[in-house]
DSSP file (Angstrom, degrees, kcal/mol; ACC not computed):
  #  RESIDUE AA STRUCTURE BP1 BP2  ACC     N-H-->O    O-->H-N    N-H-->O    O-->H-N    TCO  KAPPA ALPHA  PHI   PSI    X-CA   Y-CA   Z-CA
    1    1 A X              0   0    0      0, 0.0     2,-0.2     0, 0.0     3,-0.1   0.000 360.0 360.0 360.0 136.4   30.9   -1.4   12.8
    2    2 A X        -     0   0    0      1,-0.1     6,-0.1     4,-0.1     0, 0.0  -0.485 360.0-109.3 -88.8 166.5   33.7   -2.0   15.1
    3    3 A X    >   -     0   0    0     -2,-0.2     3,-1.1     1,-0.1    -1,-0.1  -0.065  44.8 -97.6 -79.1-177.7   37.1   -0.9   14.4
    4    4 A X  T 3  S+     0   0    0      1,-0.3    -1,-0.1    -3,-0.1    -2,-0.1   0.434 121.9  40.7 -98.6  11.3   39.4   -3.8   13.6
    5    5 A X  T 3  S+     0   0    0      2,-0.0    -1,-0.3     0, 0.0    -2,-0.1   0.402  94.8 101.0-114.5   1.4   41.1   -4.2   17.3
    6    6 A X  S <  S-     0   0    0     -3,-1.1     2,-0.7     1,-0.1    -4,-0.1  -0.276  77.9-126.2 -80.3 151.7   37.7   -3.6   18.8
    7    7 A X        -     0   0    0     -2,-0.0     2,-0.7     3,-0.0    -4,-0.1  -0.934  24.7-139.3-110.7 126.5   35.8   -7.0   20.1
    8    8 A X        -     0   0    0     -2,-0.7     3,-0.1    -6,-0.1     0, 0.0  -0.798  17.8-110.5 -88.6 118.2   32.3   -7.2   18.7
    9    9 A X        -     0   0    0     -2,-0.7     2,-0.5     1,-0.1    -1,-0.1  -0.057  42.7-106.9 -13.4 119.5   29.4   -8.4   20.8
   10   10 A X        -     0   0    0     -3,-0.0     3,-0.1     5,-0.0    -1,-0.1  -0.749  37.0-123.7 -70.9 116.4   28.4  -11.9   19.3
   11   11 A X    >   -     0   0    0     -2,-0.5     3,-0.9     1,-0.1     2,-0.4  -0.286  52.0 -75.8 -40.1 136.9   24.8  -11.0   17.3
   12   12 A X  T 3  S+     0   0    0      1,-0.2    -1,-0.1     2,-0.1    -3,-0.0  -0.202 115.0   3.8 -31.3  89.7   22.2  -13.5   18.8
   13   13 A X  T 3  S+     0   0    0     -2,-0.4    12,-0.4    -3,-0.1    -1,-0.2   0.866  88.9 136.3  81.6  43.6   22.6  -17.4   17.5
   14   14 A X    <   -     0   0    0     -3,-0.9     8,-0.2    10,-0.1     7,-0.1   0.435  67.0-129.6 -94.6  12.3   25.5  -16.2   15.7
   15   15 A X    >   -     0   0    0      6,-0.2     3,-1.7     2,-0.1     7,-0.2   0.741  18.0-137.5  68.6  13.0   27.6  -19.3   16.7
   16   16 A X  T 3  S+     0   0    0      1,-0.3     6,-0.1    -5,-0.3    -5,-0.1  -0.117  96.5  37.1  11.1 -90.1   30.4  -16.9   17.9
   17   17 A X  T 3  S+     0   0    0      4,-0.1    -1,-0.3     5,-0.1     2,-0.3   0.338  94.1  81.0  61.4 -87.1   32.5  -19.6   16.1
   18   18 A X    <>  -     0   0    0     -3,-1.7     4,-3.4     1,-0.1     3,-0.2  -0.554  59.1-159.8-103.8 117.5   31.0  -20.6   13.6
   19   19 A X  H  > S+     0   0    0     -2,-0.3     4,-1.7     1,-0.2    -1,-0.1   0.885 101.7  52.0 -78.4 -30.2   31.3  -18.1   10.0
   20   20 A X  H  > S+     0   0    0      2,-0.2     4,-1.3     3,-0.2    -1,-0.2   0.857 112.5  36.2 -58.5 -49.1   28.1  -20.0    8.8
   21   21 A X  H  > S+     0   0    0      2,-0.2     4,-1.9    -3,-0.2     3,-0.4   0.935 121.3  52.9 -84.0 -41.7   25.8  -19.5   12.0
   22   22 A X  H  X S+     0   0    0     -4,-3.4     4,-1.4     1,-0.3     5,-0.3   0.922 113.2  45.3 -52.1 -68.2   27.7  -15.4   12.2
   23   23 A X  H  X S+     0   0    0     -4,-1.7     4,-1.1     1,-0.2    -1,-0.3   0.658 112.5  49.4 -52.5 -36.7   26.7  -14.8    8.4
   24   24 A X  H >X S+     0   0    0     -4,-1.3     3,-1.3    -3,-0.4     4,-1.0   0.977 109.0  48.8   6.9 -93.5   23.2  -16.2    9.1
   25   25 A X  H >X>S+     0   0    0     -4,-1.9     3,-8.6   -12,-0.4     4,-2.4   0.923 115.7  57.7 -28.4 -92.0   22.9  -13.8   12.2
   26   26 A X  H 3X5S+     0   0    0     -4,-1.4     4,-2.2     1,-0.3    -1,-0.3   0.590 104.1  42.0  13.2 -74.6   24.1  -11.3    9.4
   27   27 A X  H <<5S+     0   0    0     -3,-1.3     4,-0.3    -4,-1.1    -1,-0.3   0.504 113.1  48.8 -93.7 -10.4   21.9  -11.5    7.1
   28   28 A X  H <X5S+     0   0    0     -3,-8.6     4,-1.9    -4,-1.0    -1,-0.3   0.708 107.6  56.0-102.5  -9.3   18.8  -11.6    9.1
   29   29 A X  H  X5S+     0   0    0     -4,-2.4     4,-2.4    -5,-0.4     5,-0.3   0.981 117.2  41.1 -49.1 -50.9   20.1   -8.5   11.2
   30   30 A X  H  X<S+     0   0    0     -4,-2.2     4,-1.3    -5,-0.5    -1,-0.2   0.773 112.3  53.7 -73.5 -19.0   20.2   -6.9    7.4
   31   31 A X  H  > S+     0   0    0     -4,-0.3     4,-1.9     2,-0.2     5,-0.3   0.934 108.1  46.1 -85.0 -50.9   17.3   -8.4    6.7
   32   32 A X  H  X S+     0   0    0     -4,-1.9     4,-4.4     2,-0.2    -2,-0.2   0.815 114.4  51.6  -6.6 -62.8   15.6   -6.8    9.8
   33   33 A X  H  X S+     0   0    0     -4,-2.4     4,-1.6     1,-0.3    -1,-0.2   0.832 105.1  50.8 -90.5 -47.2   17.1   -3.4    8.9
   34   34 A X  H  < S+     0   0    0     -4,-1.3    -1,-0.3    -5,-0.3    -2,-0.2   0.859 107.2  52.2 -72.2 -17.0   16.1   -3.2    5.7
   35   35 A X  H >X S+     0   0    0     -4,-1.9     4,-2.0     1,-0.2     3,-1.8   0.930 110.1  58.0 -69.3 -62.1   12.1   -4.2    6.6
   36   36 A X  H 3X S+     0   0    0     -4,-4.4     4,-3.3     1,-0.3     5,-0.2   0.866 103.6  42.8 -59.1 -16.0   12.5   -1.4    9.0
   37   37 A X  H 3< S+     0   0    0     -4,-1.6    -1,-0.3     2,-0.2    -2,-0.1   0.073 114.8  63.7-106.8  49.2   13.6    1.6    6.4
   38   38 A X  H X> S+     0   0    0     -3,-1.8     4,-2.6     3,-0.0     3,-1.1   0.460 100.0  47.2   4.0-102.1   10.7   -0.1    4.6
   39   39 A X  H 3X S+     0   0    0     -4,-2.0     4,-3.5     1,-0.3     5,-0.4   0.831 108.0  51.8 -21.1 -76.8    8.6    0.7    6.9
   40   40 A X  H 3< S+     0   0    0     -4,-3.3     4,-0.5     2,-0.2    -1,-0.3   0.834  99.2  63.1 -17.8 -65.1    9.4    3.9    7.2
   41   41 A X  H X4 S+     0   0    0     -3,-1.1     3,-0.9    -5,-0.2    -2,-0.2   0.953 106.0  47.2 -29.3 -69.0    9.2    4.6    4.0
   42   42 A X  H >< S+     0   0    0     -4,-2.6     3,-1.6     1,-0.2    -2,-0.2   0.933 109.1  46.7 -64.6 -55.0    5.7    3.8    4.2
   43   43 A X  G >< S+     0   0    0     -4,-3.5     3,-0.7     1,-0.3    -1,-0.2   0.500  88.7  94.9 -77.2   6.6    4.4    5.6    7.2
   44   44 A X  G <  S+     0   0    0     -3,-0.9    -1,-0.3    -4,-0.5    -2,-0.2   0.848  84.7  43.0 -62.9 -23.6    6.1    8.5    6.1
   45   45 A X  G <  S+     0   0    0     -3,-1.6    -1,-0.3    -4,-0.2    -2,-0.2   0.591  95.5  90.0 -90.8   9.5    3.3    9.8    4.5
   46   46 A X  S <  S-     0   0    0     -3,-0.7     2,-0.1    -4,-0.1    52,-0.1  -0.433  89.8 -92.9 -94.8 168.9    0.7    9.1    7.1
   47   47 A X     >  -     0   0    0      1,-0.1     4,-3.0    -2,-0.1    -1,-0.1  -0.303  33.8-110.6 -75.4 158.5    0.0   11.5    9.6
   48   48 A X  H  > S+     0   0    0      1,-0.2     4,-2.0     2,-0.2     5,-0.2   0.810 119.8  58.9 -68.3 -29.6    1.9   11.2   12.9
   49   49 A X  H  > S+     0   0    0      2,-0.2     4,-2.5     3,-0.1    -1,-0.2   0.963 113.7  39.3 -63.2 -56.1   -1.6   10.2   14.7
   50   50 A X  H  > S+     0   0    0      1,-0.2     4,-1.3     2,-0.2     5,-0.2   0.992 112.5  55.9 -60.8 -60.7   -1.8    7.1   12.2
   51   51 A X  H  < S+     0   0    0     -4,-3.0    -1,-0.2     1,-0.3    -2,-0.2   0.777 105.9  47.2 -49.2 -52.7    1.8    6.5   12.4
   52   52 A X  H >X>S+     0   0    0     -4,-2.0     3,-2.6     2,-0.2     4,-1.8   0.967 114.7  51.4 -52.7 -62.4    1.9    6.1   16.4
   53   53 A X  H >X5S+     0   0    0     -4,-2.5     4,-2.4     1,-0.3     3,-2.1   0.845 120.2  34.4 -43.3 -69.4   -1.4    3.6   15.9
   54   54 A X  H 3<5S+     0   0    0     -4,-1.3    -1,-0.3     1,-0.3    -2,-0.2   0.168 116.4  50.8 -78.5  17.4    0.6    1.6   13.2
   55   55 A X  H <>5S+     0   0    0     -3,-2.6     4,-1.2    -2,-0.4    -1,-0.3   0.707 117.4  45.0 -98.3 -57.0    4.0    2.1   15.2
   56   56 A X  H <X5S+     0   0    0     -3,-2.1     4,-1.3    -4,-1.8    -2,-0.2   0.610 114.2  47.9 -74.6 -36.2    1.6    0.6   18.4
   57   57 A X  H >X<S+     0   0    0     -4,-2.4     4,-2.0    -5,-0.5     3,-0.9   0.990 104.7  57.7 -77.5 -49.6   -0.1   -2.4   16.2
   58   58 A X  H 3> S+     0   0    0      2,-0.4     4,-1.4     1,-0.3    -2,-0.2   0.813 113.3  47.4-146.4 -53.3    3.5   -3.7   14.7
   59   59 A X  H 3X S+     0   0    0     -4,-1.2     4,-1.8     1,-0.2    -1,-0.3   0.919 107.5  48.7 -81.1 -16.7    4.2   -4.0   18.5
   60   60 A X  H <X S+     0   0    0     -4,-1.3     4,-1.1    -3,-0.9    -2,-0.4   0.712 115.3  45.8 -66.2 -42.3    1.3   -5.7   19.5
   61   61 A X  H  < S+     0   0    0     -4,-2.0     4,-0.3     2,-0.2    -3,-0.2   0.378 103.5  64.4 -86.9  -0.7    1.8   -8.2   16.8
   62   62 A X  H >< S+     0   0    0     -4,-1.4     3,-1.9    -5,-0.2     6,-0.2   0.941 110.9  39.5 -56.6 -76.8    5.5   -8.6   17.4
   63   63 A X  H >< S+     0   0    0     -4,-1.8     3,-0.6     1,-0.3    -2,-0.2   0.661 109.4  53.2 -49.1 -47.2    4.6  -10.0   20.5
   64   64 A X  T 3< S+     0   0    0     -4,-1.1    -1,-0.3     1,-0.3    -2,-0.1   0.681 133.8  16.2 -62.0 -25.8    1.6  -12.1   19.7
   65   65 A X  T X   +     0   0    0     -3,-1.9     3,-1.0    -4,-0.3    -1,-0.3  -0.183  68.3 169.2-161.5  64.7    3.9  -13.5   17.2
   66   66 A X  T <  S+     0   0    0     -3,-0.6    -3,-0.1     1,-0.3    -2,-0.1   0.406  80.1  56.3 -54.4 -37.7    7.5  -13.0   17.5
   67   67 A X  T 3  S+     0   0    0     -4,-0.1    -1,-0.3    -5,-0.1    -5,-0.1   0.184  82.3 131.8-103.4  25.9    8.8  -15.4   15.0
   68   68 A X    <   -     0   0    0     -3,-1.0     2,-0.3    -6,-0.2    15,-0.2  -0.310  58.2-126.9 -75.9 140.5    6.4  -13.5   12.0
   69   69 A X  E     -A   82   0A   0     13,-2.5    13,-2.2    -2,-0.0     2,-0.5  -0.720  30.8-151.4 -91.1 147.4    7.9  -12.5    8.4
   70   70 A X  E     -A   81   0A   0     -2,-0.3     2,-0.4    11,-0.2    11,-0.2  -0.957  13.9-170.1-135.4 116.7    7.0   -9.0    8.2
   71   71 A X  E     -A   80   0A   0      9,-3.6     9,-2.1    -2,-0.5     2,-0.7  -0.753  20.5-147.6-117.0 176.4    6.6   -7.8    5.0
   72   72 A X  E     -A   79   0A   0     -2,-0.4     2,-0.8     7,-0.3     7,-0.2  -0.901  16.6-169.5-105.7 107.4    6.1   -3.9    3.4
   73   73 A X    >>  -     0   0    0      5,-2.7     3,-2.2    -2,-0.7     4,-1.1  -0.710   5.9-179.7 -97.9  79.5    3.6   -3.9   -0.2
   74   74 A X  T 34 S+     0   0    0     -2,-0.8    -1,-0.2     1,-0.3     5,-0.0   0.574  77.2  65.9 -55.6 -18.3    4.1   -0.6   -1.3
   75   75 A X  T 34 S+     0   0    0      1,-0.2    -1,-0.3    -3,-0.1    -2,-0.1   0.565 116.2  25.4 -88.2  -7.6    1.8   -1.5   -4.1
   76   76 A X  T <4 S-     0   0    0     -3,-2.2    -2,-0.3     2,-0.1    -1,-0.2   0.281 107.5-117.8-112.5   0.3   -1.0   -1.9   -1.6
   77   77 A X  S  < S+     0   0    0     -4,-1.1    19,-0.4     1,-0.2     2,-0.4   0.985  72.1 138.2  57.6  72.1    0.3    0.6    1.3
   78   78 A X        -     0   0    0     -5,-0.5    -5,-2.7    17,-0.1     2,-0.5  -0.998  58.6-150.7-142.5 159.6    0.4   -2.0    3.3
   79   79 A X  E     -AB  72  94A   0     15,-1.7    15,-3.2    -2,-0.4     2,-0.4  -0.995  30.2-161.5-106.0 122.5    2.4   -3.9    6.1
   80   80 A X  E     -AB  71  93A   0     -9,-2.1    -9,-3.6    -2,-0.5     2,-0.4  -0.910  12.2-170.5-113.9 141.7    2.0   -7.5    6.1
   81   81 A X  E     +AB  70  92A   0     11,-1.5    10,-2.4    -2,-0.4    11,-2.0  -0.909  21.7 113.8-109.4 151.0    2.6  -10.1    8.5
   82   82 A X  E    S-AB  69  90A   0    -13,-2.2   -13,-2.5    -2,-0.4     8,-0.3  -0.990  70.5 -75.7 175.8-163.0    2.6  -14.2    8.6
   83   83 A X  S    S+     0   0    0      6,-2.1     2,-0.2    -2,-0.4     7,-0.1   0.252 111.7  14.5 -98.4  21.4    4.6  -17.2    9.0
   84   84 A X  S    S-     0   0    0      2,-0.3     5,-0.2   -15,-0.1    -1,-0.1  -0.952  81.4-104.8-173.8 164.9    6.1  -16.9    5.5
   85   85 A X  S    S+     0   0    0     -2,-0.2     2,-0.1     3,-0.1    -2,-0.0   0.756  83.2 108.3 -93.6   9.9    6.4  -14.5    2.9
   86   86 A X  S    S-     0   0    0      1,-0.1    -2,-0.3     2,-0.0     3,-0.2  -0.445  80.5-110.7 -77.9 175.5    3.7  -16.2    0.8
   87   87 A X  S    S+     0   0    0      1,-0.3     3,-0.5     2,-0.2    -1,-0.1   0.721 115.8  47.5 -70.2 -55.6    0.6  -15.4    0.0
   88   88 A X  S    S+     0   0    0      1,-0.3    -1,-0.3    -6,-0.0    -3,-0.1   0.300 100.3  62.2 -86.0  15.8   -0.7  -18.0    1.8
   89   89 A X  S    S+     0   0    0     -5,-0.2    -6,-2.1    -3,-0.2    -1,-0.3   0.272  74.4 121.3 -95.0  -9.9    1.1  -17.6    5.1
   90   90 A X  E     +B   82   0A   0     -3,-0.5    -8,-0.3    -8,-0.3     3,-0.1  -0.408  28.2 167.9 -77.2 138.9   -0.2  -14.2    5.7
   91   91 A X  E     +     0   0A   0    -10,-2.4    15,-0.4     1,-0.3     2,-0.3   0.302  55.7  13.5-123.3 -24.1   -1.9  -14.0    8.6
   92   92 A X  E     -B   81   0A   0    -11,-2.0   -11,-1.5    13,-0.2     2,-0.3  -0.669  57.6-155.5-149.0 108.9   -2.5  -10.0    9.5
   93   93 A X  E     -BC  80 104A   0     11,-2.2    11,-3.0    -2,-0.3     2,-0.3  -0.886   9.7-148.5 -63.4 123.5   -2.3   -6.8    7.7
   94   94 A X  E     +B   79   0A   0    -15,-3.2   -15,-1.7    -2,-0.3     2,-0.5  -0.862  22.2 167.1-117.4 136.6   -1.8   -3.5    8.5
   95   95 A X        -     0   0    0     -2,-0.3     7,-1.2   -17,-0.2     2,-0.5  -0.957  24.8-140.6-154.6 125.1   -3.5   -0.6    6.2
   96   96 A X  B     -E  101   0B   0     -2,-0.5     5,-0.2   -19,-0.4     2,-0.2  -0.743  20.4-171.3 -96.2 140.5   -3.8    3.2    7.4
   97   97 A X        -     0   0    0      3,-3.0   -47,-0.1    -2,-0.5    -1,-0.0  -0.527  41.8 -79.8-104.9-178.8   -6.8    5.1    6.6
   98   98 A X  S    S-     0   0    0      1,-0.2   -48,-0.1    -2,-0.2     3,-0.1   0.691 126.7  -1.5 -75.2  -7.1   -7.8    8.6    6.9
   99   99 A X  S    S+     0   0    0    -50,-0.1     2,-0.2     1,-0.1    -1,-0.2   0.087 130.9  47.1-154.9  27.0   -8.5    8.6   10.5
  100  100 A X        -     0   0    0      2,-0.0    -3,-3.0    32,-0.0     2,-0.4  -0.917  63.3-128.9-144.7-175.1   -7.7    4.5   11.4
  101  101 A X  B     -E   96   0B   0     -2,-0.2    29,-1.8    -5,-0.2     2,-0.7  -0.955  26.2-138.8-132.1 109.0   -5.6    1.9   11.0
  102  102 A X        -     0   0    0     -7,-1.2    27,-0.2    -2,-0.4    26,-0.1  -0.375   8.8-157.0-126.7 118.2   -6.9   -0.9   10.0
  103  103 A X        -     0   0    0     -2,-0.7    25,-1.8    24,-0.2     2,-0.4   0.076  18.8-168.1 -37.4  92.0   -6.0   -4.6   11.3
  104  104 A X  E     -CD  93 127A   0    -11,-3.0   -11,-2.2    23,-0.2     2,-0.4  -0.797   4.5-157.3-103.7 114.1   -7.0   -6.9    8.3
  105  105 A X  E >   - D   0 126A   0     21,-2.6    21,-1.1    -2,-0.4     3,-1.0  -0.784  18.3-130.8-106.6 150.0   -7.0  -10.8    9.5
  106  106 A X  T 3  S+     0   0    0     -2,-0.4     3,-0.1   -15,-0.4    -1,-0.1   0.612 100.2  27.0 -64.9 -25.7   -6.6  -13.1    6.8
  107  107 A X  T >> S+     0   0    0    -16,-0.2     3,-1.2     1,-0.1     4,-0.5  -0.164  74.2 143.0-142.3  48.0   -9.4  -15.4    7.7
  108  108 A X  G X4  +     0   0    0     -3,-1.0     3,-0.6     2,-0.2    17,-0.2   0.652  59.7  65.6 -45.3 -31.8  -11.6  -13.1    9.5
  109  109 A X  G 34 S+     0   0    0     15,-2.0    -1,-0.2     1,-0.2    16,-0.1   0.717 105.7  47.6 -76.4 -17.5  -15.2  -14.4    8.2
  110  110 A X  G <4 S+     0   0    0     -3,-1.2    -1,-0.2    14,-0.3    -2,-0.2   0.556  92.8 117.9 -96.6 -14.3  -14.5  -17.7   10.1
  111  111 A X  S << S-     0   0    0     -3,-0.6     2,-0.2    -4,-0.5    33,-0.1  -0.423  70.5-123.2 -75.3 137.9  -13.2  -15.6   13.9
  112  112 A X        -     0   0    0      1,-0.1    35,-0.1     4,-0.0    -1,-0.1  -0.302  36.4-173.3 -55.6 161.7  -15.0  -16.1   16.7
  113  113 A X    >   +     0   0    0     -2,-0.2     3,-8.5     4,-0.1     4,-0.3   0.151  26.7 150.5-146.6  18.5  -16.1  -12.1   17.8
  114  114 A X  T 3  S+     0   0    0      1,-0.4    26,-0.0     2,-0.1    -2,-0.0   0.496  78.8  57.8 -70.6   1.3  -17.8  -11.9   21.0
  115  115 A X  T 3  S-     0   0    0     24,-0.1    -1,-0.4    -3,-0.0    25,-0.1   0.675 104.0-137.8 -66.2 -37.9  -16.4   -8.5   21.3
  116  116 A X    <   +     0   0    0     -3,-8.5    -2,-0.1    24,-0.0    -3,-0.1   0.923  61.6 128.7  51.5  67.0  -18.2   -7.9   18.2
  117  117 A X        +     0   0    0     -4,-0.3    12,-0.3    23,-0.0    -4,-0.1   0.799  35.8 102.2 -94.7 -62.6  -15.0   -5.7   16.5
  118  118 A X        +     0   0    0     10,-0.1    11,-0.3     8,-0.1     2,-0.1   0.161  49.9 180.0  -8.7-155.4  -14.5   -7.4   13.1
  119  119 A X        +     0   0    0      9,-0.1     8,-0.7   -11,-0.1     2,-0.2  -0.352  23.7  79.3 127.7 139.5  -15.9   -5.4   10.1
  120  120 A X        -     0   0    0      6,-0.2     6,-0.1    -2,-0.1     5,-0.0  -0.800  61.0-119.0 146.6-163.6  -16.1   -5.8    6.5
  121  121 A X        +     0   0    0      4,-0.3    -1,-0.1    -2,-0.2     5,-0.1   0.374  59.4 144.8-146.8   2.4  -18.0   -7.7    3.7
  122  122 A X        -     0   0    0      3,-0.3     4,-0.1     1,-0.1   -13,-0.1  -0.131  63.2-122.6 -70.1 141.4  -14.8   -9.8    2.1
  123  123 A X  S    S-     0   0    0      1,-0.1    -1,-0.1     2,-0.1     3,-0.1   0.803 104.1  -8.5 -39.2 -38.5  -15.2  -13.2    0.9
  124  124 A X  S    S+     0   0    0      1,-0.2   -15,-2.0   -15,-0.1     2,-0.6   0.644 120.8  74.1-119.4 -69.6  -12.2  -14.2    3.6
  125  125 A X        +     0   0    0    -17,-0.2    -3,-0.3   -18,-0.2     2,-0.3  -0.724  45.6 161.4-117.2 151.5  -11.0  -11.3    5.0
  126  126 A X  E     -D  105   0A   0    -21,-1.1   -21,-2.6    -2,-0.6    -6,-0.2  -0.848  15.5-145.3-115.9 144.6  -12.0   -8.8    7.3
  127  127 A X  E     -D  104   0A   0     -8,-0.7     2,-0.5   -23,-0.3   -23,-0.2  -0.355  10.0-136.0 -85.6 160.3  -10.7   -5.9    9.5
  128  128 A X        -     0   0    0    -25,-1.8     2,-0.6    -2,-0.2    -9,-0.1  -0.985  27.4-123.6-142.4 148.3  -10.9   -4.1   12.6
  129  129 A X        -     0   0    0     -2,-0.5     2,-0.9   -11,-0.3   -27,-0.2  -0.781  16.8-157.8 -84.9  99.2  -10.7   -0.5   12.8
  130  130 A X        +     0   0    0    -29,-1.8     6,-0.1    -2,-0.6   -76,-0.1  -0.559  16.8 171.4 -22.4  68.9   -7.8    1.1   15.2
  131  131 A X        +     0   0    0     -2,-0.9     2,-0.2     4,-0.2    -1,-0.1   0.717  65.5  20.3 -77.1 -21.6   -8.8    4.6   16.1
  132  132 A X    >   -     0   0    0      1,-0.2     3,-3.0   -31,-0.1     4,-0.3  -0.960  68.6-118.2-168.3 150.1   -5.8    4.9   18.9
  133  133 A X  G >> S+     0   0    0      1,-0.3     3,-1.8    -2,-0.2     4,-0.6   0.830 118.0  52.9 -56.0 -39.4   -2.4    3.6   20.1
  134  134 A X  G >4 S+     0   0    0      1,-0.3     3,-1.5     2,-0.2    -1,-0.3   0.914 110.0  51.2 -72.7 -27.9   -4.2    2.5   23.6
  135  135 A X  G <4 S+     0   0    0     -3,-3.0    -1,-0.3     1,-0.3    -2,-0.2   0.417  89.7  76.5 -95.9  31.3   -6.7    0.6   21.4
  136  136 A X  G <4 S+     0   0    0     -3,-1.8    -1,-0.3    -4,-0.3    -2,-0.2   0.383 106.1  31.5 -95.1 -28.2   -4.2   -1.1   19.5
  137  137 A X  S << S+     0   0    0     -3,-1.5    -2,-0.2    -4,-0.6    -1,-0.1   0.108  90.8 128.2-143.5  44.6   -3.5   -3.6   22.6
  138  138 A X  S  > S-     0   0    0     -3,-0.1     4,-2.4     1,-0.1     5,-0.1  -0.290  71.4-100.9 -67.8 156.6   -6.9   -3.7   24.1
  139  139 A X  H  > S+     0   0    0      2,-0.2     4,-1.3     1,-0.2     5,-0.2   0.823 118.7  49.1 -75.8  -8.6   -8.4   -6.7   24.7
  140  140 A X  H  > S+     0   0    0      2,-0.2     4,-1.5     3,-0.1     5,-0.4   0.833 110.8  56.3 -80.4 -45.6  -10.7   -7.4   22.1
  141  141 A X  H  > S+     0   0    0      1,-0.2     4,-0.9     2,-0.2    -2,-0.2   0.944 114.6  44.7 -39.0 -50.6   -7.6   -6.4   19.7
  142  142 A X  H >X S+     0   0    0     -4,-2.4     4,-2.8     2,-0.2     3,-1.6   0.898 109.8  52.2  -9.9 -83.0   -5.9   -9.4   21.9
  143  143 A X  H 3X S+     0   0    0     -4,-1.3     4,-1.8     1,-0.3    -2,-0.2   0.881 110.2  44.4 -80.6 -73.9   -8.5  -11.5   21.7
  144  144 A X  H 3X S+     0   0    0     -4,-1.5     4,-0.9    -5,-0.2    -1,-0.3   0.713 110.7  59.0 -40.9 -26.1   -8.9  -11.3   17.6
  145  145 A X  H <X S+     0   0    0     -3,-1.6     4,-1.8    -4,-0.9     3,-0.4   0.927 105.6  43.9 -58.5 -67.4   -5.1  -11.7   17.3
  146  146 A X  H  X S+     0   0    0     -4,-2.8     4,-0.7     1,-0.3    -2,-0.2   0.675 112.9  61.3 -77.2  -4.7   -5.1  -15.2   19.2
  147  147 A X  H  X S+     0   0    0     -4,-1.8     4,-0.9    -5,-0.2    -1,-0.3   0.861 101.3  44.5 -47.8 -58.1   -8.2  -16.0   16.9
  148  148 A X  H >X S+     0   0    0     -4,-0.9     3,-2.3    -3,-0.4     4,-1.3   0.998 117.2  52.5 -85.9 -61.2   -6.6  -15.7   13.5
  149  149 A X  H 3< S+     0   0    0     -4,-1.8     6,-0.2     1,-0.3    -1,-0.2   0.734 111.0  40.5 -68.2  -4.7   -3.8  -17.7   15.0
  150  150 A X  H 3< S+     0   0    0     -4,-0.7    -1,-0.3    -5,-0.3     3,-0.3   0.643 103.5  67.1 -76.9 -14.0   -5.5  -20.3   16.3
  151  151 A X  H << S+     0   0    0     -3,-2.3     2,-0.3    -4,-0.9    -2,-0.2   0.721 118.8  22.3 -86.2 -38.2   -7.5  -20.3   13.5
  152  152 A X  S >< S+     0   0    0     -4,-1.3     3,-0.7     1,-0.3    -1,-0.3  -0.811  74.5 175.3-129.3 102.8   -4.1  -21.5   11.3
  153  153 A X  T 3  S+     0   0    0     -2,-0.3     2,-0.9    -3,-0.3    -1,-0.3   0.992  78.0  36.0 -98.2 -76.2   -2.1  -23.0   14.2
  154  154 A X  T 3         0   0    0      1,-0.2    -1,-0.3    -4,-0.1    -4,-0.1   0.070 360.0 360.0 -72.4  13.3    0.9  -24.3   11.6
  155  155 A X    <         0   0    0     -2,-0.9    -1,-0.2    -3,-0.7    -2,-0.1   0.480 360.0 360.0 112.4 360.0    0.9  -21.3    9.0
């Protein structure tokens, strides 16, 4: 926080200006910051090998989808992503195992596969297993990513 003669950097699309667009900016900054000590939270108990995979996925699915609500289900050990913080906007999951990580897309039974990665036996969704950070932005990982969103282009 800056001291009170100090000039603060205008937060991104805060409207410099404007106390509506700054408190905005605010509040998703805070919102931001609290998802990360979430997060935390959660991979604190996984082993430091899982955590780096699920450190490595969470950036790989920033990218692929930058504007994603990311949420933490402590009642499932899970990290979730999608294009709202419904049920039905979830789009990806992220789930540690004892030796993977795995990627769970939401409408996995319907993904093209020609990689043949998927897995599972779920009515809707299915996973793939993450065994290491490099294979955490491989291209079949890619390739299953831009699947499940193409699969729900709008949410």
């Amino acid at each position: 926080m800056p001291h009170a003669r100090e000039r603060r950097e205008p937060l991104p699309g805060d409207g410099e200006g404007d106390p509506e667009a700054r408190a905005s900016a605010e509040a998703r900054a805070a919102a931001a910051a609290a998802v990360e000590a979430d997060v935390e939270r959660l991979l604190a108990d996984h082993s430091p090998e899982l955590q780096a995979i699920e450190r490595a996925l969470r950036v790989t699915l920033r990218r692929a989808v930058p504007d994603a609500v990311e949420q933490v289900d402590f009642g499932n050990k899970l990290i979730a992503f999608g294009r709202s913080a419904r049920m039905r906007g979830l789009l990806f999951a992220i789930i540690a195992h004892r030796t993977w990580v795995n990627l769970q897309l939401a409408d996995g039974t319907v993904l093209p596969d020609p990689d043949g990665v998927i897995e599972g036996t779920g009515k809707r969704i299915r996973h793939v297993k993450i065994r290491s950070v490099e294979e955490a932005s491989s291209s079949p990982v890619l390739a299953v990513i831009q699947a499940q969103l193409a699969a729900r282009p709008d949410g």
